[in-house]
C-alpha positions as semicolon CSV with decimal commas, in nm:
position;residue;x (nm);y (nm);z (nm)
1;X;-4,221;0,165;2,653
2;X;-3,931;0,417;2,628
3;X;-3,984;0,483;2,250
4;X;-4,204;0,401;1,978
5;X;-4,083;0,229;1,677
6;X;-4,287;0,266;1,339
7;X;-4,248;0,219;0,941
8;X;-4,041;0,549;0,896
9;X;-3,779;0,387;1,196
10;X;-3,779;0,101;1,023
11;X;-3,735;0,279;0,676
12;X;-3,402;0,512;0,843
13;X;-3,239;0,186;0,970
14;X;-3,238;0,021;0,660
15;X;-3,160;0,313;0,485
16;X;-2,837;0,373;0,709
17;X;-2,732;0,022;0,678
18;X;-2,741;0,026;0,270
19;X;-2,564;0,335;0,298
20;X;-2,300;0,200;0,546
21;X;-2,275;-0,130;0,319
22;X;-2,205;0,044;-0,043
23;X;-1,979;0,288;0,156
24;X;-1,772;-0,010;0,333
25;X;-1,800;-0,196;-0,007
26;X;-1,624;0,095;-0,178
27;X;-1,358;0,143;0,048
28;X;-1,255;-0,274;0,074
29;X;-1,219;-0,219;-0,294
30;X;-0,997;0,104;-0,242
31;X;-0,794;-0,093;0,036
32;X;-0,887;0,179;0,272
33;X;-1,151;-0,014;0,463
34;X;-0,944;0,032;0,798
35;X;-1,038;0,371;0,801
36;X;-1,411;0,325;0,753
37;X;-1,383;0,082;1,047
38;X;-1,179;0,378;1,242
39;X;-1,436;0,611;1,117
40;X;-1,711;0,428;1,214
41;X;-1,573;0,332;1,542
42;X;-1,513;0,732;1,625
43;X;-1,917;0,771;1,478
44;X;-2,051;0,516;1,738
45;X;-1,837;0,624;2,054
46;X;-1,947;0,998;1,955
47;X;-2,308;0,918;1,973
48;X;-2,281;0,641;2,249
49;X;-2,121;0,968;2,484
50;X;-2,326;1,278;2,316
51;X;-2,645;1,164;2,259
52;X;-2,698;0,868;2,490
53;X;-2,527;0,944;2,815
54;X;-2,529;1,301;2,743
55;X;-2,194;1,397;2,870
56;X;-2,169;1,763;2,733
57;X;-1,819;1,808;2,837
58;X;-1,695;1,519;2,612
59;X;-1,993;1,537;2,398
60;X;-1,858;1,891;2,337
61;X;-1,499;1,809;2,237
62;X;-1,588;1,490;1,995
63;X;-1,829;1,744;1,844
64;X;-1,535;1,950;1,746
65;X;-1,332;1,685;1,673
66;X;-1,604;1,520;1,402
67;X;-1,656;1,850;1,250
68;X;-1,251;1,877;1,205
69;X;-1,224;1,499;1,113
70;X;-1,503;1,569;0,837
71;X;-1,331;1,800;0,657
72;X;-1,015;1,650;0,674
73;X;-1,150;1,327;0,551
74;X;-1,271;1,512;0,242
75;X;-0,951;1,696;0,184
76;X;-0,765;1,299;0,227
77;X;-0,982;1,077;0,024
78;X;-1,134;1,311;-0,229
79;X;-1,055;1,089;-0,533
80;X;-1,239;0,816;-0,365
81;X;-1,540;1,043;-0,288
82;X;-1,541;1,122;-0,647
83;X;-1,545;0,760;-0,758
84;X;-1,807;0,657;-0,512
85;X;-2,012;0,932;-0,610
86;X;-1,961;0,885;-1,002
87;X;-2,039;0,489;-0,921
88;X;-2,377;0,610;-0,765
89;X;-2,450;0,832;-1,026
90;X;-2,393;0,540;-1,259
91;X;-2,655;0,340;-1,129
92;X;-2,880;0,233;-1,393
93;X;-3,172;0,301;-1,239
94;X;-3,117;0,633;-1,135
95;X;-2,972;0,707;-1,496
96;X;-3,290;0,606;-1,654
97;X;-3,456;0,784;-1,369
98;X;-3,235;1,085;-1,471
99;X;-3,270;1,057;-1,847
100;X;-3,644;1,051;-1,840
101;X;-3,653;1,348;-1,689
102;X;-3,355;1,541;-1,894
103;X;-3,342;1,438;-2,229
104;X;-3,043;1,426;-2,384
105;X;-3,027;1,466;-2,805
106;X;-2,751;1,174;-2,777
107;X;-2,985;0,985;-2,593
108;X;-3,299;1,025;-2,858
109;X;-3,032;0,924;-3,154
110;X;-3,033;0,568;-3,173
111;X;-2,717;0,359;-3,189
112;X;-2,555;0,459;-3,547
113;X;-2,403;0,133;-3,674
114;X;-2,164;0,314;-3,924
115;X;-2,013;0,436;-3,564
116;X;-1,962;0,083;-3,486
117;X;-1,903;-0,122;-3,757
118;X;-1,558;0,068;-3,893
119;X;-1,437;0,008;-3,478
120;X;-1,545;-0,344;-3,463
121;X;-1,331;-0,420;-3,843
122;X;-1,033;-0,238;-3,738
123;X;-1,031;-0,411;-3,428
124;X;-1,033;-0,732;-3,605
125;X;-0,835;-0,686;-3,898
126;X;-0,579;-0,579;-3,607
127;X;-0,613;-0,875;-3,376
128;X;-0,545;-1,110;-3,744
129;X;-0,225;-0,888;-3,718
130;X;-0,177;-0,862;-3,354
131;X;-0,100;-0,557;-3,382
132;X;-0,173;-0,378;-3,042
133;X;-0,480;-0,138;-2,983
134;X;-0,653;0,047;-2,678
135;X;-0,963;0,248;-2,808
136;X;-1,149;0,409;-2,561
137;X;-1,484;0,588;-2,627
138;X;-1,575;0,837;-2,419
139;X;-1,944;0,836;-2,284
140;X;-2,159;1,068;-2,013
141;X;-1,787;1,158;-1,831
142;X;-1,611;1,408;-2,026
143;X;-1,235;1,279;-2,112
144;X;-1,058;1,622;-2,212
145;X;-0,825;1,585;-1,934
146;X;-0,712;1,248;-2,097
147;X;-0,723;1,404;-2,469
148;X;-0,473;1,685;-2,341
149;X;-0,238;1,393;-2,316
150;X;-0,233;1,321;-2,673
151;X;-0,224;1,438;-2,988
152;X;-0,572;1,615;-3,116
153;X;-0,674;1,442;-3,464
154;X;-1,059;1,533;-3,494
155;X;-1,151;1,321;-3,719
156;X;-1,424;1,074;-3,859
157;X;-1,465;0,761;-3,751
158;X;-1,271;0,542;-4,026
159;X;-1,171;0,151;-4,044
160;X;-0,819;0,191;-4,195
161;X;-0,707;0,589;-4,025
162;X;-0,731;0,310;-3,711
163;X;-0,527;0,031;-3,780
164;X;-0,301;0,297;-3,922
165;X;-0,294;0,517;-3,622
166;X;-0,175;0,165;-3,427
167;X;0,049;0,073;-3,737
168;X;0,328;-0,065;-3,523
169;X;0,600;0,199;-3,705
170;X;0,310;0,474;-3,645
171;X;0,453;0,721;-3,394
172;X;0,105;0,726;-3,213
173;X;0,040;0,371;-3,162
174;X;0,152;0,319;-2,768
175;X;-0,113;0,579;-2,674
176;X;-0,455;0,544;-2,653
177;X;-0,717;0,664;-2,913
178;X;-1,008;0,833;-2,784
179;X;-1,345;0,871;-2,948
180;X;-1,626;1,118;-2,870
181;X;-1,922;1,181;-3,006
182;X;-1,889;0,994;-3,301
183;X;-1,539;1,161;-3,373
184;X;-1,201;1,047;-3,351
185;X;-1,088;1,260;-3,122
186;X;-0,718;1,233;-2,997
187;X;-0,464;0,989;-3,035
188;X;-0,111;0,825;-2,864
189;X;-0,314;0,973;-2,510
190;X;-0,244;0,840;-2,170
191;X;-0,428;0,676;-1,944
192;X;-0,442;0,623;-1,573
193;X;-0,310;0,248;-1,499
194;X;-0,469;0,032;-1,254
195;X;-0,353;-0,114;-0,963
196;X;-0,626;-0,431;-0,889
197;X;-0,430;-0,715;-0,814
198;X;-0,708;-0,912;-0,928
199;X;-0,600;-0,851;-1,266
200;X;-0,492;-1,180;-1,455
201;X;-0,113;-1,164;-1,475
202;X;-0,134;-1,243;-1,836
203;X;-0,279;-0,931;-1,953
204;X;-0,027;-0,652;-2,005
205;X;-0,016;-0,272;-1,940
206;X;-0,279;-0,149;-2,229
207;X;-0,555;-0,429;-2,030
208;X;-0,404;-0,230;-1,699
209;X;-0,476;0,123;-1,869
210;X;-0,825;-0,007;-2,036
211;X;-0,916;-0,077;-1,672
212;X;-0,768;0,202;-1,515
213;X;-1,010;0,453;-1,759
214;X;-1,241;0,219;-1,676
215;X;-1,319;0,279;-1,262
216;X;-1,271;0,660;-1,311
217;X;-1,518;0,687;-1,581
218;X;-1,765;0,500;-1,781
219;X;-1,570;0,515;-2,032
220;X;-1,567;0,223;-2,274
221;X;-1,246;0,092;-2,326
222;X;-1,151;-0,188;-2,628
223;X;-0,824;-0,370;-2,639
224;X;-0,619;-0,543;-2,881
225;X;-0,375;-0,758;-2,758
226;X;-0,008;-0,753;-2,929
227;X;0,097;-1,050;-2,807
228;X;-0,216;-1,298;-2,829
229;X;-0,451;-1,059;-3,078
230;X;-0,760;-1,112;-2,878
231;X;-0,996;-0,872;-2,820
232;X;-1,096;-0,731;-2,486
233;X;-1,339;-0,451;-2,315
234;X;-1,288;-0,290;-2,028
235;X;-1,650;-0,159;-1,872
236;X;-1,772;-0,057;-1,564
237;X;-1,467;-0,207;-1,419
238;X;-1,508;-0,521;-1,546
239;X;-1,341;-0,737;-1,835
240;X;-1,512;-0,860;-2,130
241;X;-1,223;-1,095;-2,235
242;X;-1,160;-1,318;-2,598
243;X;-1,479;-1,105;-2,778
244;X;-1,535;-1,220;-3,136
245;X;-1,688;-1,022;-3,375
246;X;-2,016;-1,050;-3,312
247;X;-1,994;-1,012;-2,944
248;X;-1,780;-0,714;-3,007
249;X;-2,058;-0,552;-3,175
250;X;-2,307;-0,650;-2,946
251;X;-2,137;-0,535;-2,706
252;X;-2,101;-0,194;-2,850
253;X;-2,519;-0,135;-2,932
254;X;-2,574;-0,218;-2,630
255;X;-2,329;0,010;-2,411
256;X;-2,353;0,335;-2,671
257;X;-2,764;0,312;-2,709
């Protein structure tokens, strides 16, 4: 035989392929996947010549070229290398993994329900009035970029300051209203807008900003609509659409615990 094949080859193949699949995953869902394919293409015709045929003439100059295309590549697409590696990091597994080993005093605290309970009222005392809403609570990714955008309002966490803050004659209620650590933090800020097209053309530009906050952080994001009054979620870049009360709440213990 010409090589020997063991557990650990068998372990590096499968490794590369998972790697290769979340990667090519990612990028389909960024509508960049022609590059990967490019990418990949350039990967296999640089080891095909360099380390199989051993051409050191051309092995030479696609060396130079994937040390150039590498760093370009980073420079291109580095807001997609910072989702995929936030989306990796927010693995549950390797959270809990992480958490067990750095404990956090947010973490210890268990969910406080008079954090949840004055959200979950507002939120349907607003949808009764359909008036329009987009609270998003801020989680392990820090959102000061986003609370530059609005106007600073530290306060507690309190059932009527929010359905007046989106009082429809209330100066601040286009924006969104971001809470951290169990403060009310900013209000009227803006938020990044997604582009999926598999977004139901029903749901308007707050369900577009709730999911835009949404895939770059993991954030929670809760919206009331104006037109209909139901009462959506926007998490891990996915829709949790017509919530009631209870499932609202739910919801909630189970996302901030």
């Amino acid at each position: 035989m010409f090589f020997s094949f063991g557990i650990k080859d068998a372990i590096d193949i499968l490794l590369v392929a998972v790697l290769l699949y979340y990667i090519y995953r990612f990028m389909r869902e960024s509508r960049t996947s022609n590059v990967f394919s490019g990418v990949l293409a350039f990967i296999i015709m640089w080891l095909v010549v360099a380390k199989v045929l051993d051409m050191r003439m051309m092995g030479a100059l696609l060396d130079q070229f994937f040390n150039v295309g590498v760093l370009a590549l980073i420079i291109l697409f580095q807001e997609e290398i910072r989702k995929f590696l936030f989306r990796l990091g927010e693995q549950q597994r390797l959270r809990a993994i992480f958490n067990w080993f750095v404990k956090k005093e947010e973490d210890i605290d268990s969910v406080d329900r008079k954090t949840i309970l004055p959200i979950v009222m507002a939120c349907i005392n607003m949808g009764k009035a359909k008036c329009g809403a987009l609270i998003v609570i801020e989680r392990g990714t820090p959102l000061d970029d986003i609370v530059e955008t609005g106007d600073k309002v530290d306060a507690n966490i309190n059932q009527r300051l929010i359905e007046n803050i989106f009082f429809k004659n209330s100066p601040l209620h286009d924006g969104a209203l971001i809470i951290s650590k169990k403060r009310i933090k900013a209000a009227g800020c803006i938020l990044p807008v997604s582009h999926n097209l598999d977004i139901p053309r029903e749901l308007g530009l707050r369900h577009r900003a709730a999911m835009g906050i949404s895939q770059e952080s993991d954030a929670l994001a809760i919206v009331v609509s104006e037109e209909t009054g139901r009462i959506s979620a926007a998490v891990r870049s996915q829709f949790r659409l017509r919530l009631s009360a209870e499932q609202l709440e739910a919801l909630l213990t189970e996302e901030l615990q």
